[in-house]
TIVEX-882931 format. One record per residue (C-alpha): residue number from 1; residue in one letter; x, y, z. Coordinates in steps of 0.05 Angstrom, whole numbers, padded with zeros to 5 digits. Each point is the difference from the previous one (the first is absolute). Layout:
N
+-----+------+--------+--------+--------+
:  nr : rest :      x :      y :      z :
+-----+------+--------+--------+--------+
: NUM :    A :      X :      Y :      Z :
...
+-----+------+--------+--------+--------+
//
This chain:
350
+-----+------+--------+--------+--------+
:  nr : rest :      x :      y :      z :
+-----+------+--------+--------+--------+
:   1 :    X :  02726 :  01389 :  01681 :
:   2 :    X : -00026 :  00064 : -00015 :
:   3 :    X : -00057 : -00033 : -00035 :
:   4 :    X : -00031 : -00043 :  00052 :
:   5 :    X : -00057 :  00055 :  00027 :
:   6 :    X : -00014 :  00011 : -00064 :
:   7 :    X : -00001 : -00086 : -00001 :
:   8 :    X : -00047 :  00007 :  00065 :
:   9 :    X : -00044 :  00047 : -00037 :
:  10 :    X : -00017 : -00043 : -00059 :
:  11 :    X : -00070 : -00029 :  00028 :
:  12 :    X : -00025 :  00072 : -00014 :
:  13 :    X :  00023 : -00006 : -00068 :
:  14 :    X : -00060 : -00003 : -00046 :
:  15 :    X : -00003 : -00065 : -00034 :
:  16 :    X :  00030 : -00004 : -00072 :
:  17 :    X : -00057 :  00011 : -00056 :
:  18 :    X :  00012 : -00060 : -00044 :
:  19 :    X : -00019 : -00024 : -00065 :
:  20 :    X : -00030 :  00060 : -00014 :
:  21 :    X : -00008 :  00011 : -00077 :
:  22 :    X : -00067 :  00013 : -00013 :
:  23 :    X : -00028 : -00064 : -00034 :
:  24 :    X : -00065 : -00032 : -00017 :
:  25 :    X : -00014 : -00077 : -00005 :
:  26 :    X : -00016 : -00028 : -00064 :
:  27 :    X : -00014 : -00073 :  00021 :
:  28 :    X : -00004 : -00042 :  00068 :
:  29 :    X : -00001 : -00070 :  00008 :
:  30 :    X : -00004 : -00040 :  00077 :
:  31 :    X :  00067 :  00048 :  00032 :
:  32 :    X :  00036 :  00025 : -00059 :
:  33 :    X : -00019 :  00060 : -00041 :
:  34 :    X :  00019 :  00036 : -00070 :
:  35 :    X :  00030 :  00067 :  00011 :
:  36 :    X :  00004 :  00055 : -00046 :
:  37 :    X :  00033 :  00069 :  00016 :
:  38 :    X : -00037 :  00061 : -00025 :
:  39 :    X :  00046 :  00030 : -00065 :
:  40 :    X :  00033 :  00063 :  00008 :
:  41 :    X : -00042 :  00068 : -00022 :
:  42 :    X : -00019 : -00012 : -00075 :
:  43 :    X :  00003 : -00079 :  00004 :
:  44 :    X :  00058 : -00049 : -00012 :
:  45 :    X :  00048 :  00009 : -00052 :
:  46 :    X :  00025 : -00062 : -00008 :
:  47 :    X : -00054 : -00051 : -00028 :
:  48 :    X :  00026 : -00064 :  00019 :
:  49 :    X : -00015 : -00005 :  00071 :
:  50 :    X :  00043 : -00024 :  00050 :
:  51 :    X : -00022 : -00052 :  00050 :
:  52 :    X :  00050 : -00013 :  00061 :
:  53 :    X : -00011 : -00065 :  00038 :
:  54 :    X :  00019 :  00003 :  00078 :
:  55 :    X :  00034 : -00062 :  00034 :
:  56 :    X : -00065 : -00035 :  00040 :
:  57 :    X :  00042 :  00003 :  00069 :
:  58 :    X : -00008 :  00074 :  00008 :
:  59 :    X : -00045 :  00051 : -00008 :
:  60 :    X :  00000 :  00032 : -00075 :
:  61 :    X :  00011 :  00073 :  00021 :
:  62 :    X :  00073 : -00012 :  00006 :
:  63 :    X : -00003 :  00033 : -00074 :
:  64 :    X : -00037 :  00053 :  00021 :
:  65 :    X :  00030 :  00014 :  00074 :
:  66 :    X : -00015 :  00065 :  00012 :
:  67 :    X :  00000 :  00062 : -00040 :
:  68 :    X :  00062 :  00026 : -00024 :
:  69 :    X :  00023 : -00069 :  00004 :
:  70 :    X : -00050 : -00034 : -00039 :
:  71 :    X :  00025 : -00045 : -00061 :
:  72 :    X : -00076 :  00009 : -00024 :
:  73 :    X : -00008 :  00063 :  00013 :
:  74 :    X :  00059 :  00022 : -00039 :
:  75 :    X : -00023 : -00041 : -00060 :
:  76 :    X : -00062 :  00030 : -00003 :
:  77 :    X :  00035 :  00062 : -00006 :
:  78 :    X :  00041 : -00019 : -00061 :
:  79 :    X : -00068 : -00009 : -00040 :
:  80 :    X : -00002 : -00083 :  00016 :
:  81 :    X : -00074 : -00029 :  00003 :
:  82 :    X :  00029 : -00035 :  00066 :
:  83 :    X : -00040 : -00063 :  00033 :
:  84 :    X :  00013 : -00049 :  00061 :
:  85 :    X : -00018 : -00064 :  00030 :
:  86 :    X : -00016 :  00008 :  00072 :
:  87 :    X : -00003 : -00074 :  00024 :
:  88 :    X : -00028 :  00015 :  00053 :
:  89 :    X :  00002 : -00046 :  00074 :
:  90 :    X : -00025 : -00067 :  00002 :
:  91 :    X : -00039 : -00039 :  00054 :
:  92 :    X : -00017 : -00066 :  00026 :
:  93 :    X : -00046 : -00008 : -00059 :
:  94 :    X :  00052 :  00016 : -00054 :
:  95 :    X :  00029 : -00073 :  00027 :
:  96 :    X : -00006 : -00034 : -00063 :
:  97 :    X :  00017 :  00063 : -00056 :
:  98 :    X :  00059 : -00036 : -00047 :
:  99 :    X :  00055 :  00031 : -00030 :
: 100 :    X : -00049 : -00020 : -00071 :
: 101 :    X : -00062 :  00053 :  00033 :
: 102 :    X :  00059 :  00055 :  00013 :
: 103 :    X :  00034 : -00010 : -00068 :
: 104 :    X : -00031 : -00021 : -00048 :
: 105 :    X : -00073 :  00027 :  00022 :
: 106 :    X :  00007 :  00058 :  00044 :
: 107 :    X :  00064 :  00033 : -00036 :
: 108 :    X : -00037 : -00023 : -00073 :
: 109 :    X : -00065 :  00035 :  00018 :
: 110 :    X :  00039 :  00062 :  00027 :
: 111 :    X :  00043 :  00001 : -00070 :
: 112 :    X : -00063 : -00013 : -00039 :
: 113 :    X : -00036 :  00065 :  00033 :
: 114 :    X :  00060 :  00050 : -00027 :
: 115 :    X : -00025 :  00047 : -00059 :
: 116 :    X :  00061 : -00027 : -00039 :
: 117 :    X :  00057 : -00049 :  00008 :
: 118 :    X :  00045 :  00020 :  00052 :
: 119 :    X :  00075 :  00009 :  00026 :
: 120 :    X :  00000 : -00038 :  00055 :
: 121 :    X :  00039 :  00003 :  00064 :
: 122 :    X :  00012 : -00051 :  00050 :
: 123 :    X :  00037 :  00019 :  00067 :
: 124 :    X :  00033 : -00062 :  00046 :
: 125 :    X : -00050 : -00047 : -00003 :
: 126 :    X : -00051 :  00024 : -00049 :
: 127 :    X :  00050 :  00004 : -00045 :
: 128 :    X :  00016 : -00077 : -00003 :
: 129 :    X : -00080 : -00003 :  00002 :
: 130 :    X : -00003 :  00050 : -00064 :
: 131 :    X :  00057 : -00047 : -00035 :
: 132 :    X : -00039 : -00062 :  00016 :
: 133 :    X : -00064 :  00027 : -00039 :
: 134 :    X :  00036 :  00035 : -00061 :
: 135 :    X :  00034 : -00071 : -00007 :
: 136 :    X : -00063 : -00034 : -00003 :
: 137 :    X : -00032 :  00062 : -00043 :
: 138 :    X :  00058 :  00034 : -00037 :
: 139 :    X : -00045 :  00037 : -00036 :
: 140 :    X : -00029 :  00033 :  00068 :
: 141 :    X :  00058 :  00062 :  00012 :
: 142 :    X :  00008 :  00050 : -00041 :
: 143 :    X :  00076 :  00008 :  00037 :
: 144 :    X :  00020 : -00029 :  00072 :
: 145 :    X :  00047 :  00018 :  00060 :
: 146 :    X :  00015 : -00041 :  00043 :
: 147 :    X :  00021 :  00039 :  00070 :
: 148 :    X :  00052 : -00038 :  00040 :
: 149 :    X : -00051 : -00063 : -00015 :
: 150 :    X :  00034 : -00079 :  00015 :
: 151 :    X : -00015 : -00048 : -00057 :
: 152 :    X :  00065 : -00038 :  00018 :
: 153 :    X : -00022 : -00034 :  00067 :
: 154 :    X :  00062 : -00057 :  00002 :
: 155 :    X :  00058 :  00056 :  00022 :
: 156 :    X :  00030 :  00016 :  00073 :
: 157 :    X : -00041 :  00049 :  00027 :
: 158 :    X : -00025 : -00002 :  00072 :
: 159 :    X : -00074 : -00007 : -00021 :
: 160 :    X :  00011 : -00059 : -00056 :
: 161 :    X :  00042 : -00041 :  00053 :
: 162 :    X : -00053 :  00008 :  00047 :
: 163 :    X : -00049 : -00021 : -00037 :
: 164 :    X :  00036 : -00063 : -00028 :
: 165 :    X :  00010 : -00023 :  00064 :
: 166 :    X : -00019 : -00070 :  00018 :
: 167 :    X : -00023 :  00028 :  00078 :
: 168 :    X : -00049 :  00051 : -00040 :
: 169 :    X : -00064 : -00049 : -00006 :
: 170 :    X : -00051 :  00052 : -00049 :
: 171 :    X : -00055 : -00047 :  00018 :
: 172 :    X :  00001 :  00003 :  00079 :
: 173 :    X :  00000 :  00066 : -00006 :
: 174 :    X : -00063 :  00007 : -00043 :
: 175 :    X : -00031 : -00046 :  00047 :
: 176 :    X :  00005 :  00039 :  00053 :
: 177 :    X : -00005 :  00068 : -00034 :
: 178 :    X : -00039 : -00007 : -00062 :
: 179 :    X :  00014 :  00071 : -00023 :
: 180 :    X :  00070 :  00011 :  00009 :
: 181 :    X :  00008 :  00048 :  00060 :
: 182 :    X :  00038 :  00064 : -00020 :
: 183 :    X :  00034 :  00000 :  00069 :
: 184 :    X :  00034 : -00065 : -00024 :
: 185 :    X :  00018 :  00038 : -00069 :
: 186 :    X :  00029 :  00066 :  00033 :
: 187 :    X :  00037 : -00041 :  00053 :
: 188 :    X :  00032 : -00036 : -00048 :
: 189 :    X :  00018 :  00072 : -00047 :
: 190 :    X :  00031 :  00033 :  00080 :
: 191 :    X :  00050 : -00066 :  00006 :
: 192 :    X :  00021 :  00015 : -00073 :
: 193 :    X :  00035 :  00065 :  00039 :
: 194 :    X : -00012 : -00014 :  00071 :
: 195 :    X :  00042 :  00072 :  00018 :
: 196 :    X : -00043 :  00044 : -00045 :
: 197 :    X : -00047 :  00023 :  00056 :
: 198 :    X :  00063 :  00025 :  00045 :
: 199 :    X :  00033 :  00030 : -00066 :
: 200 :    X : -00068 :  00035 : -00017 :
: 201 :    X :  00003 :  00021 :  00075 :
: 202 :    X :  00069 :  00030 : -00005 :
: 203 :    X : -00026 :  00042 : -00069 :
: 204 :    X : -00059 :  00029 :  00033 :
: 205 :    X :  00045 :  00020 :  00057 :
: 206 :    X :  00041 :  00033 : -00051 :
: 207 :    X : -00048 :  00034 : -00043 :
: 208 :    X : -00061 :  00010 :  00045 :
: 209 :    X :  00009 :  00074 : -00013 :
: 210 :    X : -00010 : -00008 : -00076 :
: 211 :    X : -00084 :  00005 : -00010 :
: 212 :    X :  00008 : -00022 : -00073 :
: 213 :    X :  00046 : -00063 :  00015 :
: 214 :    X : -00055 : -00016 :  00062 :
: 215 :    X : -00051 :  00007 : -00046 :
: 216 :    X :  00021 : -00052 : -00049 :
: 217 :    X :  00032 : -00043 :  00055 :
: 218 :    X : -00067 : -00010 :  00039 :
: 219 :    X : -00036 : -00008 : -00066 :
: 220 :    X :  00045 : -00050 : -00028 :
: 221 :    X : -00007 : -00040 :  00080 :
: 222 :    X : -00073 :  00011 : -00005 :
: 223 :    X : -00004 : -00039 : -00065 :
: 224 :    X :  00047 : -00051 :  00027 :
: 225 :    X : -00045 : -00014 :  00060 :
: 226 :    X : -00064 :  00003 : -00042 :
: 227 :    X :  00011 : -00076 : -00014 :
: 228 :    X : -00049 : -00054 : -00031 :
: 229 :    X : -00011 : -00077 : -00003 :
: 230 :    X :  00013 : -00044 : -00062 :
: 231 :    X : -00061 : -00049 : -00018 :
: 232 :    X :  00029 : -00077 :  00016 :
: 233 :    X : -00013 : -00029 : -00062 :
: 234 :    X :  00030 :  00057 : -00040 :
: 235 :    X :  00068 : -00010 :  00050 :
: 236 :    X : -00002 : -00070 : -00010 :
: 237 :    X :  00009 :  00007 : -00077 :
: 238 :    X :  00051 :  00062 :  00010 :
: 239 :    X :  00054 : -00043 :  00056 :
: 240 :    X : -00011 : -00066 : -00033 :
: 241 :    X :  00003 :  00015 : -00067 :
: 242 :    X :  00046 :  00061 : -00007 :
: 243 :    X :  00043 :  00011 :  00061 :
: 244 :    X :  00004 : -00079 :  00003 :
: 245 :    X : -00005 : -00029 : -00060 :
: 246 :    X :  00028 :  00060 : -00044 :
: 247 :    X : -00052 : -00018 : -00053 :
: 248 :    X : -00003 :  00072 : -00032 :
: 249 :    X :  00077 : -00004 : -00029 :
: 250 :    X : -00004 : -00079 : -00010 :
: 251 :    X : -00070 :  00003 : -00039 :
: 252 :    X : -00040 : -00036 :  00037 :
: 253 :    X : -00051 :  00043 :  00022 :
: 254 :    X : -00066 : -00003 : -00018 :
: 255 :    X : -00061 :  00054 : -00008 :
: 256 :    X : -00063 : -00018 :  00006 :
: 257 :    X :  00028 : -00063 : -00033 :
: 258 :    X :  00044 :  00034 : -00060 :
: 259 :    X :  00065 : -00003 :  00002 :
: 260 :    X :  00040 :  00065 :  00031 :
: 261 :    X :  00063 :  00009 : -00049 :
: 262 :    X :  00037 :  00065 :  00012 :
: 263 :    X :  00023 : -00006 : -00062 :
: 264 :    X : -00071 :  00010 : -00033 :
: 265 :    X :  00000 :  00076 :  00025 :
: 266 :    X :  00013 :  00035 : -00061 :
: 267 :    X : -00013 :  00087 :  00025 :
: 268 :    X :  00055 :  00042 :  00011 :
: 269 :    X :  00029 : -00015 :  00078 :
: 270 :    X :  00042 :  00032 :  00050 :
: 271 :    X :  00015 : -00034 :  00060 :
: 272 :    X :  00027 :  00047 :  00058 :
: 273 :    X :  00047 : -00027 :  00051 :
: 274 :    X :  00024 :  00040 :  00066 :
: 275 :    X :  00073 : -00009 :  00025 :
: 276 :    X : -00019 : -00012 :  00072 :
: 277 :    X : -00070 : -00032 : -00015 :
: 278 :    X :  00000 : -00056 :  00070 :
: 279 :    X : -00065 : -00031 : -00026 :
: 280 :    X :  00012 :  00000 : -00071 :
: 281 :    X :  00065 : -00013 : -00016 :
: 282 :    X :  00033 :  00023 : -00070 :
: 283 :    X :  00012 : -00058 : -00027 :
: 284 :    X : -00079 : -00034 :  00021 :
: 285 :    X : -00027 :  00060 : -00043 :
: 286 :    X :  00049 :  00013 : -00056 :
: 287 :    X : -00009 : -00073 : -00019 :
: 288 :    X : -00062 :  00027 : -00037 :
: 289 :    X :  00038 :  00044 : -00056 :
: 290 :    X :  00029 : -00067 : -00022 :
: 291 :    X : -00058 : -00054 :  00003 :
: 292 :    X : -00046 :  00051 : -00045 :
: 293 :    X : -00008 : -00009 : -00073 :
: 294 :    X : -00015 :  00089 : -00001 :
: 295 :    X :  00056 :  00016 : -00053 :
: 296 :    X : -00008 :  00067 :  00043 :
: 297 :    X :  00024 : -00014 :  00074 :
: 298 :    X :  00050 :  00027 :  00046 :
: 299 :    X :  00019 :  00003 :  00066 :
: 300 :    X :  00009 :  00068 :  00041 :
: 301 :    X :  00041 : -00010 :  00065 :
: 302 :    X :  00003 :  00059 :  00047 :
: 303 :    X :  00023 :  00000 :  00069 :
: 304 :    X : -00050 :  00001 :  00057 :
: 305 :    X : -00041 : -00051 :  00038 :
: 306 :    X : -00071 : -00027 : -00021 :
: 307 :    X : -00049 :  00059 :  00028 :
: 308 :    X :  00055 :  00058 :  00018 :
: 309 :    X :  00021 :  00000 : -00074 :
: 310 :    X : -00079 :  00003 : -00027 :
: 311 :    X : -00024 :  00053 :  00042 :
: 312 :    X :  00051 :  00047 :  00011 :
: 313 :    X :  00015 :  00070 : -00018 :
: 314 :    X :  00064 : -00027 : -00047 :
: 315 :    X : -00054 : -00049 : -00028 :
: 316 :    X : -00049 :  00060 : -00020 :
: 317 :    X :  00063 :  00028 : -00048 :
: 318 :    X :  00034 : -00068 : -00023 :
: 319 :    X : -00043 : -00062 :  00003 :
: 320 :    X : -00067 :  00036 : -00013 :
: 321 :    X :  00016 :  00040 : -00065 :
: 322 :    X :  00031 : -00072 : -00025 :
: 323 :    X : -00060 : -00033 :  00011 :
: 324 :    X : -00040 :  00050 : -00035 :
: 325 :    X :  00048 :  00015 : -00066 :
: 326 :    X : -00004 : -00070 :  00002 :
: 327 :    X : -00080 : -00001 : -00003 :
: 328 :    X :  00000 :  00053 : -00051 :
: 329 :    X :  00047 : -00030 : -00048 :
: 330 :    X : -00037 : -00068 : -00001 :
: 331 :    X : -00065 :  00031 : -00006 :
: 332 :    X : -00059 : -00032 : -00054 :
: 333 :    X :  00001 :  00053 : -00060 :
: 334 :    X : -00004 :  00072 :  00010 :
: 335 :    X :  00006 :  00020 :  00081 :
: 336 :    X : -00057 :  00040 : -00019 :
: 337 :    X : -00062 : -00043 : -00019 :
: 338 :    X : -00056 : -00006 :  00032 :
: 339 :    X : -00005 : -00068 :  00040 :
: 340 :    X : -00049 : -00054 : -00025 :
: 341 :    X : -00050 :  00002 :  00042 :
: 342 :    X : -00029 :  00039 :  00066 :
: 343 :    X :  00001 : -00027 :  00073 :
: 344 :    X : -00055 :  00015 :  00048 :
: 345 :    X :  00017 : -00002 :  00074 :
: 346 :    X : -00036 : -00047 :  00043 :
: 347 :    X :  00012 :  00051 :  00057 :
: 348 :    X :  00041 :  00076 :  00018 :
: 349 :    X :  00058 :  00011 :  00052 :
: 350 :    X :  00011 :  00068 :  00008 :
+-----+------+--------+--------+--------+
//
């Protein structure tokens, strides 16, 4: 237990600086905003820029947690002209925002404001929410990942057989809530692993003494706390139509009234899947390699769970450098063109 004072001691502990990549804002709507990260010294070297597209449960910075451990940061680095949706958190107002205004309008307008068709990728949720729109607009994507992101909602996993079941009434609960309190959301992401608090417990004991492993620990529990609400008409569409009714593999989904068929996404695809994903399991997002008509698409399976495996120091020298030869290789033309046209920023983060 040699690690408890220094346990005791961890209220001194300056907080963990956080999505820190210097950024500015290229366009805000009502709570979500465009992000772009400023290029490396002498500008991006990459042309086609890359737009990733968080899940809307959590806050965005999970790609860039901290530095050192940033999945943005280190993109920037390799000379990519790196953007991000920051979804921002919704209130009482945001009551009646459909899954149509997130989709089809918000992520459109965001895609629309790039200097050049993008690679595109969508982590957990945003990823199915990324799939959705290049299904409707296969012409959208310049290239797409797809994170540990569920487009198969019909399997066995803890969160799909919750949701199915016949006790879980999706209209009560707007009715009392109207936005869709995140305390409701987290709860139901602890009882997925109801002994992961004592088992975090149990590794800070252990490794208390270790500044580097504290300092990614308490940034990775700071993002986990940082939680936000889902707008109720948006959640409506997303449990009734997907986790329930599975309409994304069966076809059945509709767009802004046109027809979602996986099948229409035509960009080169690679859908990654994590070994001990408990949200997302392998087989809800590998479903998407074989549903697309892309006559480029794979799956990459590594071991890890759904954040651990995206944010960790193993990611930073296995997963990242994929996901960037990957980038490179399906990139419009020449890497080194100039994009299309300029974006001005609506507003500076330092």
């Amino acid at each position: 237990m040699k690690g408890l004072p220094r346990l005791l001691s961890l209220w001194k502990r300056p907080k963990p600086v956080v999505g820190a990549t210097p950024c500015d804002v290229m366009h805000a709507e009502n709570k979500w905003r465009l992000l772009r990260y400023r290029p490396a010294a002498g500008g991006p070297k990459h042309a086609t820029p890359v737009l990733l597209v968080p899940s809307l449960i959590n806050r965005h910075y999970v790609l860039d947690l901290m530095p050192g451990k940033s999945f943005a940061e280190w993109l920037v680095a390799q000379g990519h002209d790196v953007w991000c949706i920051d979804w921002g958190a919704p209130t009482a107002e945001d009551r009646w925002v459909t899954f149509d205004d997130v989709v089809e309008r918000a992520l459109g307008r965001a895609l629309r404001k790039l200097p050049a068709k993008p690679h595109v990728l969508g982590y957990c949720m945003g990823g199915t929410l990324a799939a959705i729109h290049a299904a409707a607009h296969p012409e959208a994507f310049q290239s797409f990942v797809a994170l540990a992101a569920p487009v198969k909602f019909g399997d066995d996993g803890l969160l799909s057989l919750w949701t199915r079941s016949k006790s879980y009434d999706v209209n009560v609960v707007l009715e009392a809530f109207g936005v869709i309190p995140w305390q409701l959301l987290q709860g139901a992401f602890h009882l997925l692993r109801p002994t992961l608090s004592l088992q975090k417990l149990v590794t800070l004991l252990d490794r208390a003494w270790n500044d580097e492993f504290l300092d990614g620990f308490l940034a990775i529990e700071t993002w986990g706390s940082d939680n936000v609400s889902l707008p109720g008409e948006f959640y409506k569409t997303y449990i009734g139509e997907l986790y329930r009714g599975d309409a994304l593999m069966k076809g059945t989904f509709r767009l802004a009234g046109r027809p979602v068929q996986l099948s229409a996404v035509s960009c080169p695809t690679l859908a990654v899947t994590f070994a001990n994903d408990n949200i997302v399991p392998r087989a809800s997002a590998a479903a998407l390699v074989g549903a697309l008509g892309s006559r480029e698409k794979e799956e990459l399976h590594l071991p890890g769970g759904h954040v651990g495996a995206v944010v960790s120091k193993h990611a930073a020298k296995t997963l990242w450098p994929t996901l960037s030869a990957f980038f490179v290789k399906h990139g419009a033309g020449a890497e080194a063109q100039p994009v299309r046209r300029k974006s001005r920023p609506t507003h500076l983060r330092s």
